[in-house]
Backbone and ligand atoms as CSV (ligand in chain L), in Angstrom:
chain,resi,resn,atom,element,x,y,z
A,1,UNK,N,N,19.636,74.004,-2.555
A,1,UNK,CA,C,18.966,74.360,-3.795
A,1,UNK,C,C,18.479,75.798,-3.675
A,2,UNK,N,N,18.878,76.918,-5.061
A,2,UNK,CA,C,18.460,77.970,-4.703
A,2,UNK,C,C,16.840,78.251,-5.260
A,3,UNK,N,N,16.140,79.415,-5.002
A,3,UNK,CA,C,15.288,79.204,-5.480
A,3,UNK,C,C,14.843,79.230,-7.093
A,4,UNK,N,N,15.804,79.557,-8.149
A,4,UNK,CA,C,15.604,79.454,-8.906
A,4,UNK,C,C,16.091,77.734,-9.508
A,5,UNK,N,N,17.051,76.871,-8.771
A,5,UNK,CA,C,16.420,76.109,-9.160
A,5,UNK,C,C,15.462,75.105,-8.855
A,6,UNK,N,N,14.919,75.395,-7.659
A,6,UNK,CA,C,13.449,75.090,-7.164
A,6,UNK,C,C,12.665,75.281,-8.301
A,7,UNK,N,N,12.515,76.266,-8.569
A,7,UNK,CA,C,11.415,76.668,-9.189
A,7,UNK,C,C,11.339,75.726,-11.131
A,8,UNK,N,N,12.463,75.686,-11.112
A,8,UNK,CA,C,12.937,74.741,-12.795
A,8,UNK,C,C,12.703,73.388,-12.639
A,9,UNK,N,N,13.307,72.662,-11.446
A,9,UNK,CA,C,12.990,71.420,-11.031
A,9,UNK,C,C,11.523,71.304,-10.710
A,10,UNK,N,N,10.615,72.463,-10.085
A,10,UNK,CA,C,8.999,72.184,-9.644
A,10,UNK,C,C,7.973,71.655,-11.028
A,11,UNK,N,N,8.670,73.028,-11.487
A,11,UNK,CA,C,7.572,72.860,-12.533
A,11,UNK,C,C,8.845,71.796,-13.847
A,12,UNK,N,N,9.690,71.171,-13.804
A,12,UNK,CA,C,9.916,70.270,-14.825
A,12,UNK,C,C,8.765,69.067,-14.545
A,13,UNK,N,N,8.540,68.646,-13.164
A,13,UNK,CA,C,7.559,67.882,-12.357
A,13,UNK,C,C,6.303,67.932,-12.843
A,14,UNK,N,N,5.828,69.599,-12.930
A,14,UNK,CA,C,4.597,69.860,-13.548
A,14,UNK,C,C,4.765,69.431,-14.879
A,15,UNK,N,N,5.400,69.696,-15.630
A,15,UNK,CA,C,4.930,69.272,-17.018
A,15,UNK,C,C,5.033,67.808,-17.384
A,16,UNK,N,N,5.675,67.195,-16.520
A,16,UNK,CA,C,6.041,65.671,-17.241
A,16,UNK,C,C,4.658,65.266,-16.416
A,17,UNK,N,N,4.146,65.707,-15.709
A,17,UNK,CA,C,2.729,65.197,-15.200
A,17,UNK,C,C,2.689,64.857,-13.638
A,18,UNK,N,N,4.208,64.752,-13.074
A,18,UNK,CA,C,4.395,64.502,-11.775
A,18,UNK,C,C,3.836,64.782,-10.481
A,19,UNK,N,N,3.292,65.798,-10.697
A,19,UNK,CA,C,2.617,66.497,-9.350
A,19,UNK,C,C,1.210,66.811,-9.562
A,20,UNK,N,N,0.311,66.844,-8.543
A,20,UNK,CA,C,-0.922,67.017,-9.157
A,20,UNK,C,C,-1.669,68.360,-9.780
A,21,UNK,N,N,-2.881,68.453,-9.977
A,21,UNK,CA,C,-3.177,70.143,-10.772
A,21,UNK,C,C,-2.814,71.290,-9.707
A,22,UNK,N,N,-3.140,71.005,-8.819
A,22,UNK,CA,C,-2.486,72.115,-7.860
A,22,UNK,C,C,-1.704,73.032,-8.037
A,23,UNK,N,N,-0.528,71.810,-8.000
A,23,UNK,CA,C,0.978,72.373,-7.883
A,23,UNK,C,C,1.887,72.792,-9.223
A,24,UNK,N,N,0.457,72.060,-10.063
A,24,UNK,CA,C,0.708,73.069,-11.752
A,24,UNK,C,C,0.189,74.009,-11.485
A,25,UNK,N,N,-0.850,74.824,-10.987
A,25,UNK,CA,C,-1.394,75.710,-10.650
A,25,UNK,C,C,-0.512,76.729,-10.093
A,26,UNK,N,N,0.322,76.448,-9.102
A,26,UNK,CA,C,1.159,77.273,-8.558
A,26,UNK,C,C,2.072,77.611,-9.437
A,27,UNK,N,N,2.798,76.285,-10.173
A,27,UNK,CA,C,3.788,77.022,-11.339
A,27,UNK,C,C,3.350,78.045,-12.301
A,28,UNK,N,N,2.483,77.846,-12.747
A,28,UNK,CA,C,2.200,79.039,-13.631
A,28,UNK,C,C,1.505,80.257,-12.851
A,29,UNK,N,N,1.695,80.305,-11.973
A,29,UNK,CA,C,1.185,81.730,-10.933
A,29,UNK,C,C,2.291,82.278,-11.080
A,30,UNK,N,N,3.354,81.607,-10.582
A,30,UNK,CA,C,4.924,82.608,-10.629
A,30,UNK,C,C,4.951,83.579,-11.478
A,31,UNK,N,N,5.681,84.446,-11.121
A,31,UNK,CA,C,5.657,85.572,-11.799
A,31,UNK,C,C,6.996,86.478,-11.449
A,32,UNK,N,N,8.250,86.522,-12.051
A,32,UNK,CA,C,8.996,87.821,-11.220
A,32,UNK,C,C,9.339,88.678,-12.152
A,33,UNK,N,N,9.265,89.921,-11.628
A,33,UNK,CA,C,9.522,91.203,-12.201
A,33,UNK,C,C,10.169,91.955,-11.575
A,34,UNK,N,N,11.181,93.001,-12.563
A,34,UNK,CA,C,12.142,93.639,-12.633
A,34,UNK,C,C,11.093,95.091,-12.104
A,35,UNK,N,N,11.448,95.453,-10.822
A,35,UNK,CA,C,10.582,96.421,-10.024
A,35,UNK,C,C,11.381,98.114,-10.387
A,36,UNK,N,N,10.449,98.896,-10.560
A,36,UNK,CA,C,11.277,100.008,-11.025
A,36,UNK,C,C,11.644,100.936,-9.542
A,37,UNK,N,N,12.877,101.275,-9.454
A,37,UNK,CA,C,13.031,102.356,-8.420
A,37,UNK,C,C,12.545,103.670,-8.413
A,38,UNK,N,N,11.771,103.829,-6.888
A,38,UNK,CA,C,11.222,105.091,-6.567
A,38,UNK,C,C,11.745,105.700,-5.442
A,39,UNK,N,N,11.772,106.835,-5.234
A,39,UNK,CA,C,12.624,107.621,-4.506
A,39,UNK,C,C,12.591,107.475,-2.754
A,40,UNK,N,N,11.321,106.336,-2.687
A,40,UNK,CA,C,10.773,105.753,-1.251
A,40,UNK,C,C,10.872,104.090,-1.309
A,41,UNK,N,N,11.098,103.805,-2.353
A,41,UNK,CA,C,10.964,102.091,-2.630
A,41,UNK,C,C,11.125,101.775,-4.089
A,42,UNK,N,N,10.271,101.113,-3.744
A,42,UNK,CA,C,9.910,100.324,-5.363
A,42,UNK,C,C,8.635,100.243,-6.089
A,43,UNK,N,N,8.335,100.110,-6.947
A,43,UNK,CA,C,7.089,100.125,-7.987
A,43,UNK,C,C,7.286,98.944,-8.563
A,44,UNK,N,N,6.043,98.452,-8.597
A,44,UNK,CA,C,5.562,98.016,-10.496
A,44,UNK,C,C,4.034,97.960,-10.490
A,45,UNK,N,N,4.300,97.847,-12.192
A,45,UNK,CA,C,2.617,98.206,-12.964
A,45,UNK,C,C,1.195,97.159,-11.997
A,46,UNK,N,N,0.235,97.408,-12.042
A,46,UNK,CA,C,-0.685,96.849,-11.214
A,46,UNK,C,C,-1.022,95.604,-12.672
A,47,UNK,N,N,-0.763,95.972,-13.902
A,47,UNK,CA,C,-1.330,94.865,-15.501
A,47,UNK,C,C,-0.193,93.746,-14.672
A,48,UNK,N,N,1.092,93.348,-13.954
A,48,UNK,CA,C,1.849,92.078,-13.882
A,48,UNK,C,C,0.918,91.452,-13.399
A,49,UNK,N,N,-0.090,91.762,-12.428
A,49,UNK,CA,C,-0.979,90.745,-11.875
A,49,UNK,C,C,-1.644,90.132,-12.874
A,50,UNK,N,N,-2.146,90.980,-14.155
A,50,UNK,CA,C,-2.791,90.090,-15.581
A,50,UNK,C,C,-2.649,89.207,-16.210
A,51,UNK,N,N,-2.847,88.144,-16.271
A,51,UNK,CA,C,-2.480,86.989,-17.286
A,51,UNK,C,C,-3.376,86.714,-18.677
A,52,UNK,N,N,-3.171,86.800,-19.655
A,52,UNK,CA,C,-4.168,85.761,-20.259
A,52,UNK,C,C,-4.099,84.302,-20.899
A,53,UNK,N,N,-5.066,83.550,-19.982
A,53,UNK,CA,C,-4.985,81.688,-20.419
A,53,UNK,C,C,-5.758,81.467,-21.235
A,54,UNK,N,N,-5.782,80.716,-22.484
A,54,UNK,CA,C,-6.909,79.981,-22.733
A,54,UNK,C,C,-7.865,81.217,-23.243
A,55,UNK,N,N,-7.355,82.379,-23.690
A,55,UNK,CA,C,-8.269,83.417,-24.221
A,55,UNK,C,C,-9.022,84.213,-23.260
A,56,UNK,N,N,-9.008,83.703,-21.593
A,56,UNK,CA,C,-9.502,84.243,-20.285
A,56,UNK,C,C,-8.621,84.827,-19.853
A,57,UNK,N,N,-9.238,86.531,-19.554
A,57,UNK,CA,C,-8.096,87.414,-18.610
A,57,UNK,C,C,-8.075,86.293,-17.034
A,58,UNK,N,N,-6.640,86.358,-16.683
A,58,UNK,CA,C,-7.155,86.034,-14.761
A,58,UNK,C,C,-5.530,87.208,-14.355
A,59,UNK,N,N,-6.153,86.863,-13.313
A,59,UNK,CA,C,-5.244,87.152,-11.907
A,59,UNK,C,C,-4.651,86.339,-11.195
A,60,UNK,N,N,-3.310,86.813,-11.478
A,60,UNK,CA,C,-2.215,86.499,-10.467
A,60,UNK,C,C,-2.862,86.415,-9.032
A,61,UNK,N,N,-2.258,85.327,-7.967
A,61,UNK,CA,C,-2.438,85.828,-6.769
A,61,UNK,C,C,-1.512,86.081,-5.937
A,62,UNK,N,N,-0.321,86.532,-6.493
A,62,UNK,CA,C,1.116,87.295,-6.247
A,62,UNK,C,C,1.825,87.075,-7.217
A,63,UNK,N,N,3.476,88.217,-6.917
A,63,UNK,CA,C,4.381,88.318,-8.337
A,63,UNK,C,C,5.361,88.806,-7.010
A,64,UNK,N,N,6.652,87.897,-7.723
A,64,UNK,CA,C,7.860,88.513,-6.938
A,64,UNK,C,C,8.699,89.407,-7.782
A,65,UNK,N,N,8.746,90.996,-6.835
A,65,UNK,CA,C,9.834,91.560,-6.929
A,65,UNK,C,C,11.171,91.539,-7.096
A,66,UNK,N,N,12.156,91.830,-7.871
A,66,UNK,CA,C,13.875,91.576,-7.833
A,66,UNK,C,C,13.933,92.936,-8.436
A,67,UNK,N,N,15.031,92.915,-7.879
A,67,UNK,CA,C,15.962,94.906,-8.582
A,67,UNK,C,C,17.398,94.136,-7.793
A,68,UNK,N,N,18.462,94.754,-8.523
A,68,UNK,CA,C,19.580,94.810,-8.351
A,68,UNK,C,C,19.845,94.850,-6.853
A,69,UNK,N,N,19.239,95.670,-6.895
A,69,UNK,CA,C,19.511,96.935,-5.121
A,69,UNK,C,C,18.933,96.069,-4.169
A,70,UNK,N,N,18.171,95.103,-4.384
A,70,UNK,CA,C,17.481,94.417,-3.458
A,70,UNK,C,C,18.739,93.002,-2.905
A,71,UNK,N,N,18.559,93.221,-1.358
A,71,UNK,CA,C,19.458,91.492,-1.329
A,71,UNK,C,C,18.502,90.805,-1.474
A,72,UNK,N,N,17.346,90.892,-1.069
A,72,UNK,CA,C,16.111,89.768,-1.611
A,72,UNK,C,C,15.183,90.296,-1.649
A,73,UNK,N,N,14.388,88.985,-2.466
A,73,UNK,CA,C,13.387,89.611,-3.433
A,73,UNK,C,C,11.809,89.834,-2.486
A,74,UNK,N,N,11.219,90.582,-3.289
A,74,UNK,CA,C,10.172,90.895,-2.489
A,74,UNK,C,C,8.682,89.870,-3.139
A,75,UNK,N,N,8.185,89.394,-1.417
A,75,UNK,CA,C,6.670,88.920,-1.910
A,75,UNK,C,C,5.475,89.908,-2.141
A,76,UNK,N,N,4.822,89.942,-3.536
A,76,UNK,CA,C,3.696,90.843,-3.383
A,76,UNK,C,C,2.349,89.965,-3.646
A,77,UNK,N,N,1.663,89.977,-2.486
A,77,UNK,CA,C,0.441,89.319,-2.672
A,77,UNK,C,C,-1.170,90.356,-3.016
A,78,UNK,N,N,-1.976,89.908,-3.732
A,78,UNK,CA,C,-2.942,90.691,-3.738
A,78,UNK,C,C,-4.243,90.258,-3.577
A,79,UNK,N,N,-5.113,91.182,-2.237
A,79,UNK,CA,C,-5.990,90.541,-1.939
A,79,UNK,C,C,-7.136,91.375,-2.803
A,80,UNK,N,N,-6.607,91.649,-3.084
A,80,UNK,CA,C,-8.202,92.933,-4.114
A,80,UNK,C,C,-7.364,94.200,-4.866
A,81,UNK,N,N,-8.246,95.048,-5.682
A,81,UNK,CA,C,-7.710,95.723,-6.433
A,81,UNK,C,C,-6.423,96.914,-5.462
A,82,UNK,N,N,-6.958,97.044,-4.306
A,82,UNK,CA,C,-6.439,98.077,-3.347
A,82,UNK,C,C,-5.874,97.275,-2.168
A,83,UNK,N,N,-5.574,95.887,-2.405
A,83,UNK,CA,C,-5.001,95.882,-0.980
A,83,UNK,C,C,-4.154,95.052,-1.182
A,84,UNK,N,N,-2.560,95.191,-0.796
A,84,UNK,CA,C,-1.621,94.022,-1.194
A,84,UNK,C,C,-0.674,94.209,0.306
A,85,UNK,N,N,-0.022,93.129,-0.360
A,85,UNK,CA,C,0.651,92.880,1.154
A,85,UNK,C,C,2.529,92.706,0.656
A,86,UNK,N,N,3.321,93.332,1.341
A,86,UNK,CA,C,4.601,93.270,0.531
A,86,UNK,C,C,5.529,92.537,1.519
A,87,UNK,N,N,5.908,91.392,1.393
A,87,UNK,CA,C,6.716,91.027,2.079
A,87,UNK,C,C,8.521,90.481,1.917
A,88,UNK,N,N,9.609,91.077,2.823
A,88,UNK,CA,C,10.689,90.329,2.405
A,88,UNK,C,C,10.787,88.752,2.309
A,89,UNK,N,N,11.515,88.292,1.732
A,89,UNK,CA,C,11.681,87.092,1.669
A,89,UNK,C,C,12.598,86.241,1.889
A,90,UNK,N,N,13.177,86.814,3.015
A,90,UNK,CA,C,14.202,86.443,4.254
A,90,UNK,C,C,13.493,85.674,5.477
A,91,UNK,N,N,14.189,84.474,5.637
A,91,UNK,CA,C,13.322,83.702,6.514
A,91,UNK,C,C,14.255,84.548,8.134
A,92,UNK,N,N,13.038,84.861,8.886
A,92,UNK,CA,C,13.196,85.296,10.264
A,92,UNK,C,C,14.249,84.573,11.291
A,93,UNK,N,N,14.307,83.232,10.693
A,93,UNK,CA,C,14.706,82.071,11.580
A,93,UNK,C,C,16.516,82.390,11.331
A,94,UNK,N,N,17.053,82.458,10.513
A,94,UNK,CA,C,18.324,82.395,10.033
A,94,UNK,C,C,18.713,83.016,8.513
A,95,UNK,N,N,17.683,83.045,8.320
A,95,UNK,CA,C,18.018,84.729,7.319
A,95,UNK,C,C,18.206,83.948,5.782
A,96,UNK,N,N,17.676,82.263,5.660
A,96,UNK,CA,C,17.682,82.120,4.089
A,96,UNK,C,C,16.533,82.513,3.420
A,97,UNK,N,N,16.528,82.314,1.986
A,97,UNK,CA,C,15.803,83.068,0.675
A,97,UNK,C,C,14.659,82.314,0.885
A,98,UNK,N,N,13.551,82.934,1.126
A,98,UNK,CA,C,12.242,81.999,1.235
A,98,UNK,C,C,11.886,81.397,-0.271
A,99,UNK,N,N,10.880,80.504,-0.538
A,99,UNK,CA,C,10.228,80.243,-1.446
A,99,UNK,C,C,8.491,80.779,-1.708
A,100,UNK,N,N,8.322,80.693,-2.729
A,100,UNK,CA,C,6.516,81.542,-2.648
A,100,UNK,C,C,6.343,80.115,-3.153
A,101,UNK,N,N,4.855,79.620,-2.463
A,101,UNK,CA,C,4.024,78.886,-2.745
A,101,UNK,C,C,2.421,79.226,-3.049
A,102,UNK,N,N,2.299,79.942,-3.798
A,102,UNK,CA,C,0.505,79.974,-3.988
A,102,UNK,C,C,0.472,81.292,-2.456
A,103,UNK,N,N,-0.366,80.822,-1.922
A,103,UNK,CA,C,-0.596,81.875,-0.668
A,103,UNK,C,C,0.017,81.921,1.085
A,104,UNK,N,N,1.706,80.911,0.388
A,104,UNK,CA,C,2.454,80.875,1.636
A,104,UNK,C,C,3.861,81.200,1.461
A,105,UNK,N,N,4.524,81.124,1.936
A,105,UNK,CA,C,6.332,81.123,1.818
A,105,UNK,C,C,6.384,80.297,2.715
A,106,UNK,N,N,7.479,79.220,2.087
A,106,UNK,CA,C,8.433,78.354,2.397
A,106,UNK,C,C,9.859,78.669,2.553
A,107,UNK,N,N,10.457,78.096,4.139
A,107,UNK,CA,C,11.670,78.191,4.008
A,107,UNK,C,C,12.547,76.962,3.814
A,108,UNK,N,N,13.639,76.704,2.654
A,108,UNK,CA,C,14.050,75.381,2.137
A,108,UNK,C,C,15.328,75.234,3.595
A,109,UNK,N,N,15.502,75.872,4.169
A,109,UNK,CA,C,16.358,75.445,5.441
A,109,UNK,C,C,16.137,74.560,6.483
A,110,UNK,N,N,15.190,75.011,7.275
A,110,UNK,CA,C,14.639,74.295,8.311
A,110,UNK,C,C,12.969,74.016,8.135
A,111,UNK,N,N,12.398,74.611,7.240
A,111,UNK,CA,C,10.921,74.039,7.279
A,111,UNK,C,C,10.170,75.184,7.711
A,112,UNK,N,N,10.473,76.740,8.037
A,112,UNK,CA,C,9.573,77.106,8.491
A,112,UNK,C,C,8.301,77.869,7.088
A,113,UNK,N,N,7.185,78.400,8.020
A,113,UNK,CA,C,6.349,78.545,6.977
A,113,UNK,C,C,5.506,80.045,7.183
A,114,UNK,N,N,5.256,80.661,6.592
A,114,UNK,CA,C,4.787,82.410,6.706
A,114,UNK,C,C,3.554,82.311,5.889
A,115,UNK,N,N,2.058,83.153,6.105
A,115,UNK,CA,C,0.851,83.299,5.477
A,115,UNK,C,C,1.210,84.497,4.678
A,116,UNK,N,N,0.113,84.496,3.462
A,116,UNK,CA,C,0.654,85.474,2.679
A,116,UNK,C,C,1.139,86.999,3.901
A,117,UNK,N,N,0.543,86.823,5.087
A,117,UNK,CA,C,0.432,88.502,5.393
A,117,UNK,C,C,2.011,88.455,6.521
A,118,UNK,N,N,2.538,87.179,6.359
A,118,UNK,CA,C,4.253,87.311,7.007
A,118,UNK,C,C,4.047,86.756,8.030
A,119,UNK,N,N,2.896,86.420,8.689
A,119,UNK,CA,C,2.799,85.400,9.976
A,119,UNK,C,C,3.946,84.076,10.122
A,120,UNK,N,N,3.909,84.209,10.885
A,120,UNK,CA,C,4.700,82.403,11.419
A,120,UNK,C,C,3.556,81.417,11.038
A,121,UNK,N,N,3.228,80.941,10.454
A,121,UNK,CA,C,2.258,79.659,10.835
A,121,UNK,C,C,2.953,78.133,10.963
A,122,UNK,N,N,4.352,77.955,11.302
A,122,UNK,CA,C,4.998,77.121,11.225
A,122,UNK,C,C,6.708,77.390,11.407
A,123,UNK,N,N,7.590,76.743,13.025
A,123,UNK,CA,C,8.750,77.045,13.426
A,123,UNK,C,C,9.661,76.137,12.206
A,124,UNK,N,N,10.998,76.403,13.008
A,124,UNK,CA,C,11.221,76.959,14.203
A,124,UNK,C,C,11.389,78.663,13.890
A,125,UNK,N,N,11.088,79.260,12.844
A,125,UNK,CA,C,11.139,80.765,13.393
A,125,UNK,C,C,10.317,81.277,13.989
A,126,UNK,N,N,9.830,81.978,15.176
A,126,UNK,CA,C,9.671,82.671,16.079
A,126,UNK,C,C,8.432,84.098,15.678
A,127,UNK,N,N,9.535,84.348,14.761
A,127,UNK,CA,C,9.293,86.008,14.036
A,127,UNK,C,C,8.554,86.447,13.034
A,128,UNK,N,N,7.464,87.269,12.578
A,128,UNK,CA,C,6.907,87.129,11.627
A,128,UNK,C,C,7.685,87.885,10.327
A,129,UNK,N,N,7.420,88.091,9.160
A,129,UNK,CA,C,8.620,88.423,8.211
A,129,UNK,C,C,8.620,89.726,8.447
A,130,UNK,N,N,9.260,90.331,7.748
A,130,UNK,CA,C,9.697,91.968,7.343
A,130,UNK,C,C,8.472,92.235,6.487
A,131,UNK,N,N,7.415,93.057,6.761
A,131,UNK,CA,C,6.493,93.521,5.537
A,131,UNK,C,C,7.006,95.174,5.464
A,132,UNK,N,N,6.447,95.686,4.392
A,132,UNK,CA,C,6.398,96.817,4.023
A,132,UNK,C,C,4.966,97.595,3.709
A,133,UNK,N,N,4.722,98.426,3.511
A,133,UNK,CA,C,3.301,99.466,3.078
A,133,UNK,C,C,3.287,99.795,1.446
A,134,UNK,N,N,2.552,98.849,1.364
A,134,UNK,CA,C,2.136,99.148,-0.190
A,134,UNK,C,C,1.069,99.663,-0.442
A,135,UNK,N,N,1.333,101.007,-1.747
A,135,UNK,CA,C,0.429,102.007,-1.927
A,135,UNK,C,C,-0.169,101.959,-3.497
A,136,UNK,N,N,-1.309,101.621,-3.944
A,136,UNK,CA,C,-1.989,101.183,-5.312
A,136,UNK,C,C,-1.887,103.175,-5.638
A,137,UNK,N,N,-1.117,103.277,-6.330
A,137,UNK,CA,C,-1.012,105.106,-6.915
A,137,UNK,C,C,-1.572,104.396,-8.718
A,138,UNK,N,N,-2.358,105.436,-9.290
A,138,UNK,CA,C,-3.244,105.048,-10.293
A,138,UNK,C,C,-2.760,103.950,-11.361
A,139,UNK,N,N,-2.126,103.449,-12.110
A,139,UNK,CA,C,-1.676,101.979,-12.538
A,139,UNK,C,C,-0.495,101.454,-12.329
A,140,UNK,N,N,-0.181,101.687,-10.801
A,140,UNK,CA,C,0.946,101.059,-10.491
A,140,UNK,C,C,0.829,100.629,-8.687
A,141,UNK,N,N,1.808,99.671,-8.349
A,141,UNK,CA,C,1.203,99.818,-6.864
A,141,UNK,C,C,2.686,100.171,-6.069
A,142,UNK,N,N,3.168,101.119,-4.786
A,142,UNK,CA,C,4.485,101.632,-4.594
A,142,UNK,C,C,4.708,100.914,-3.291
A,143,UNK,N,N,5.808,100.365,-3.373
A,143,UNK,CA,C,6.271,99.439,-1.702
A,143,UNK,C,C,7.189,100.049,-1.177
A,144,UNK,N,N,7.077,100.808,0.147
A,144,UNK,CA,C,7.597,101.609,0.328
A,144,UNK,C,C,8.832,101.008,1.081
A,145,UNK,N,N,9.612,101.295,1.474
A,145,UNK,CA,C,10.727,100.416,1.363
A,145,UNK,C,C,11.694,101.008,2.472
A,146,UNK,N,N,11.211,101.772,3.476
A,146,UNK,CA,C,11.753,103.266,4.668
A,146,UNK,C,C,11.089,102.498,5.398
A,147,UNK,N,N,10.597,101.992,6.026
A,147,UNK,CA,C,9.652,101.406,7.395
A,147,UNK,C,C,9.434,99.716,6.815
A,148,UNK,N,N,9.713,99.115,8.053
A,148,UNK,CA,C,9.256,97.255,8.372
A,148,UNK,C,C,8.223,97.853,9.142
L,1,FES,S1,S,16.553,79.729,8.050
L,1,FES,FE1,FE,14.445,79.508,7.611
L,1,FES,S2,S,13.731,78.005,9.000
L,1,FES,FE2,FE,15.820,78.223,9.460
């Protein structure tokens, strides 16, 4: 199953009532966006983290990256206005497409599991992910995309 249709099958679950508030919670966190190319990486606007529910602004607590140019997509997590964490989303173990869960990645291969900041917290991979240096430049945030 790829992850997009993970993600159709999760939340079909969520809406028919199947899973508990949680894991509705997580479905509507998702978020992916079309990242604009910069001459060091990639960009996007710092407003994707914005939502409004229910007439209440909130915050995302990540949004995945995709661009053409990318073989996979990027995790961007955010821990505050200035500090995010960019991670590939290539599992270390054997190199499949991770999944984002709320504040982890899942790998649908063998089970392994990464904290938002790319840690191992769960084998059999070994390795922690590929992160990158992300830079909040005034309403946008830049992942630089030259250095793991
Ligand atoms: S490829 Fe991810 S755990 Fe094996």
């Amino acid at each position: 199953m790829n992850r997009r249709e993970f993600v159709k099958q999760s939340c079909a679950l969520c809406i028919s009532g199947g899973i508990i508030p949680v894991a509705l919670a997580s479905c509507q966190s998702t978020h992916y966006v079309n990242g604009m190319v910069e001459p060091n990486g990639i960009s996007i606007l710092t407003t994707e983290f914005n939502y409004i529910q229910k007439e209440k602004e909130l915050t995302r607590q990540f949004i995945i990256v995709q661009n053409d140019k990318l073989e996979f997509p990027i995790y961007v997590y955010r821990f505050s206005d200035t500090e995010y964490s960019a991670l590939w989303m290539k599992c270390s173990h054997q190199g499949a497409e991770l999944q984002a869960s709320g504040d982890h990645l899942q790998c649908p291969s063998h089970g392994s599991e990464f904290n938002n900041k790319g840690i191992v917290s769960n084998g059999p991979a070994e390795r922690n992910l590929r992160s990158f240096q992300v830079s909040p430049i005034e309403n946008k945030i830049v992942i630089d995309l030259r250095q793991s």
